[in-house]
N, C-alpha and C positions, 0 to 999 in steps of 0.2 A: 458547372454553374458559373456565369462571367459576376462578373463585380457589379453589374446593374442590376441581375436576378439578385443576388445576396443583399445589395441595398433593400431591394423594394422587398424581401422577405424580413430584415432586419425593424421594418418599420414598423411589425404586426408584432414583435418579440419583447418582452420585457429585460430588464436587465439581469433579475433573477432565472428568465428560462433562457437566457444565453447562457451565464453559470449553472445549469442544471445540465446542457448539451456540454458542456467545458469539464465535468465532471465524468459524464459519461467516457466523453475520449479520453479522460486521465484514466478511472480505474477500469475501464470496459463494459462492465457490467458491476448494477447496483439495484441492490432491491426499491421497492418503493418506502420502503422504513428507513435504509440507508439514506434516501434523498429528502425524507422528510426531517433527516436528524442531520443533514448538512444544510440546509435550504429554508426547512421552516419549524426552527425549534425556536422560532422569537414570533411574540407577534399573538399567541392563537389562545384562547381562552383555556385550552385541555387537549390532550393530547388526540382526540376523537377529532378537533376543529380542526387542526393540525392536520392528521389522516384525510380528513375530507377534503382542505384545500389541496393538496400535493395529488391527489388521484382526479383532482378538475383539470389542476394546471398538465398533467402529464396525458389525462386525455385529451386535451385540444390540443398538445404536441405532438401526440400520436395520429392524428387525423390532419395533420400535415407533413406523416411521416417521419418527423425530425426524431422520433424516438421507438423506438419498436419491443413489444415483449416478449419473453422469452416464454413457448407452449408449456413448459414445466416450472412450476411453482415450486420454492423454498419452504418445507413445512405442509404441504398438501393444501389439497382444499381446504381445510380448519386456518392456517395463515393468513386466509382470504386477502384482501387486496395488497396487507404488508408484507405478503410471500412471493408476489409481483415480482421478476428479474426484469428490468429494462438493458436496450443497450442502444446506441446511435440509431436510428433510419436511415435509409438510403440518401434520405433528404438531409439529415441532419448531417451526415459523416458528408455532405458536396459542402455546405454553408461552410462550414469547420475549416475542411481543407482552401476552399476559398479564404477563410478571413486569414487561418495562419500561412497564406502563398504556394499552399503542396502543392505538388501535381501527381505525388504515388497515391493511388487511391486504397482504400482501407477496405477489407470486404469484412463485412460482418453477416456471422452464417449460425444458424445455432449450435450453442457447443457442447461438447459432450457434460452429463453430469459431473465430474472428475474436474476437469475444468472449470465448469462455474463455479462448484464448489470452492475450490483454491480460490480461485479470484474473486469471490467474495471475500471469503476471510484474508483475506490482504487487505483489499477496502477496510474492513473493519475495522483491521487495527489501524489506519492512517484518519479515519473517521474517530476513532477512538481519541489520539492524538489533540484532534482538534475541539472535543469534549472539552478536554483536559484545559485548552485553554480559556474556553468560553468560561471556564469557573476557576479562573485564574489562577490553574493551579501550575503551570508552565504556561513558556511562549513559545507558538511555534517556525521557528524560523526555517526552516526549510523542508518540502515532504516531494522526492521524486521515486516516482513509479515506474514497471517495465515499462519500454526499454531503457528507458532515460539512466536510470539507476544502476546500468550493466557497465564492466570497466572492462577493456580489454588490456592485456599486458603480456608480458616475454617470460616465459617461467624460464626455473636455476637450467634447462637441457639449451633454450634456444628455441622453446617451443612456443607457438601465437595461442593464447588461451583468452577465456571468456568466465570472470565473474558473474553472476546473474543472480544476485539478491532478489528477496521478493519486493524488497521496500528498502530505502535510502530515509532516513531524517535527521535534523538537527533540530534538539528542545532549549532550550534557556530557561533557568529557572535565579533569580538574582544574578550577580556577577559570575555565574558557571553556566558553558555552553556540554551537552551530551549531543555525540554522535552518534546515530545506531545504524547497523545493518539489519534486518527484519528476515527472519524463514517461517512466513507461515504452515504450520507442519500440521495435518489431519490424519499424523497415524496410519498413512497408506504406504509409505516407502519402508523399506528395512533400514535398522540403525547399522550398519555397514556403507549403504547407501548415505544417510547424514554425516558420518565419518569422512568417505571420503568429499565432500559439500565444504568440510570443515578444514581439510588440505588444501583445498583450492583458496580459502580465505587466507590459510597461512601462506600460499605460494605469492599472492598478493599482496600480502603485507610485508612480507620480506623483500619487497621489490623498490619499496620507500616512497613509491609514485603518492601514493594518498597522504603519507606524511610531510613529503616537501610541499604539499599544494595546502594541508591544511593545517600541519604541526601536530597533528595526532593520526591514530587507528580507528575506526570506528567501533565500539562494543558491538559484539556479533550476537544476537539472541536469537534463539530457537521458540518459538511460543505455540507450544503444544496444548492438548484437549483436555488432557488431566494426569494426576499425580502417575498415574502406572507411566503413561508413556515418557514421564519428564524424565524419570527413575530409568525406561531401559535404555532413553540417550545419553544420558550423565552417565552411566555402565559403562555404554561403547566408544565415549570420548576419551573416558577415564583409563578405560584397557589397552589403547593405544598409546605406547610411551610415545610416538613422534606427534600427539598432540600438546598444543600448549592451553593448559586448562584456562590459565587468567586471560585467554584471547574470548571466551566464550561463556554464552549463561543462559539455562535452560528453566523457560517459566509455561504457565499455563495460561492460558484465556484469562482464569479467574484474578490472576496474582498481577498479569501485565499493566494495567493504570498503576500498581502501587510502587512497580518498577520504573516507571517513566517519573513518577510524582516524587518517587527520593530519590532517583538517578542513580545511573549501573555501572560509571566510570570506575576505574582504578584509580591510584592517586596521580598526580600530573609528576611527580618526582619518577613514575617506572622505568626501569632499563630501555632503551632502544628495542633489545631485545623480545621484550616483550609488552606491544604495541598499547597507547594511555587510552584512553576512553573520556575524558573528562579534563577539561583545561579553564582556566580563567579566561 
């Protein structure tokens, strides 16, 4: 697409369905419930008015391709239109790469359940996030998604590794900034498997690359489906003496806003050793 196609398409565009296609390319996929609670939760008499404006505005972007859905619904048929997965169109992913200068193009293919799966509940809880601030309960100063959020570094052998979080943020709440690292976890991996996830963050943070650039560690949380699974991670963190427990903290769906809303730092006085989470 040249920059004269993306003018004369940007002329038909509103500023909200450019942040709707801007959201898309952050989290890849987002239900139509997800964009209706980023996009138009102000504004609409009831939550119904709401639902109807986001499935007009996301059909006429769909019939200009800017947006495409995914053939398997979130929830079955009963979810009806808020079980909708969207993700870029062909057309949307050329404007995108145009306005931000790319020139690797992005293919978007449908993806396995597994994967949408995940990659919604990632969305959600960075969607979640920005709840929190609309009701001013933090502020959100920074939210980076794959791959932006991937840190590469030199482990203790000499070796080139790759951190890959599912989520990156920073909250503010009065004069205290919180860092997190985000795992959205749906119970399909073995806790052996999250064990070693949880070395790789040590191998990271003993590196001090994130501490010289920010003056802290970021608090590492796991945010699991419910009580059984939180219990058999906290097990296998706990049975391994080469972890360090104050590096990490294992919540569910239900308890994560109440974690973000009183903050999961350690005190800003911790050892080197064992990386802060929480700073003035």
């Amino acid at each position: 697409m040249s920059p004269t196609d993306a003018t004369s398409l940007l002329i038909h565009l509103s500023t909200r369905d450019i942040a709707i296609l801007e959201s898309l390319r952050s989290y890849r996929l987002l239900t139509t419930a997800h964009i209706r609670r980023l996009h138009f939760a102000q504004g609409h008499a009831s939550l119904a008015a709401a639902s109807g404006a986001v499935m007009r505005v996301l059909t006429r972007l769909e019939t200009r391709n800017l947006v495409a859905r995914l053939a398997r619904r979130i929830g079955g048929v009963r979810a009806g239109s808020s079980g909708v997965t969207w993700q870029l169109g062909a057309t949307g992913e050329r404007l995108l790469r145009t306005m931000h200068g790319e020139k690797q193009r992005r293919r978007y293919v449908e993806p396995s359940p597994a994967f949408a799966a995940h990659t919604l509940a990632v969305a959600d809880l960075a969607i979640g996030l920005y709840e929190l601030q609309d009701q001013a309960v933090i502020e959100v100063v920074r939210v980076d998604t794959e791959p932006s959020c991937w840190q590469s570094f030199v482990g203790p052998h000499g070796t080139f590794e790759w951190l890959k979080p599912d989520l990156y943020a920073v909250t503010a709440s009065g004069d205290y900034e919180d860092h997190w690292f985000f795992e959205a976890d749906l119970a399909t991996e073995h806790p052996p498997v999250v064990v070693r996830k949880a070395k790789v963050y040590q191998r990271y943070a003993a590196t001090g690359a994130h501490q010289g650039r920010h003056g802290l560690f970021p608090a590492v949380i796991w945010v699991v489906p419910d009580t059984a699974r939180a219990a058999a991670i906290e097990a296998a963190l706990s049975a391994d003496t080469a972890i360090q427990p104050e590096l990490f903290r294992v919540v569910t769906t239900e308890d994560f806003r109440q974690l973000i809303a009183t903050g999961g730092g350690t005190s800003p006085d911790a050892e080197p050793t064992a990386p802060q989470q929480t700073t003035h």
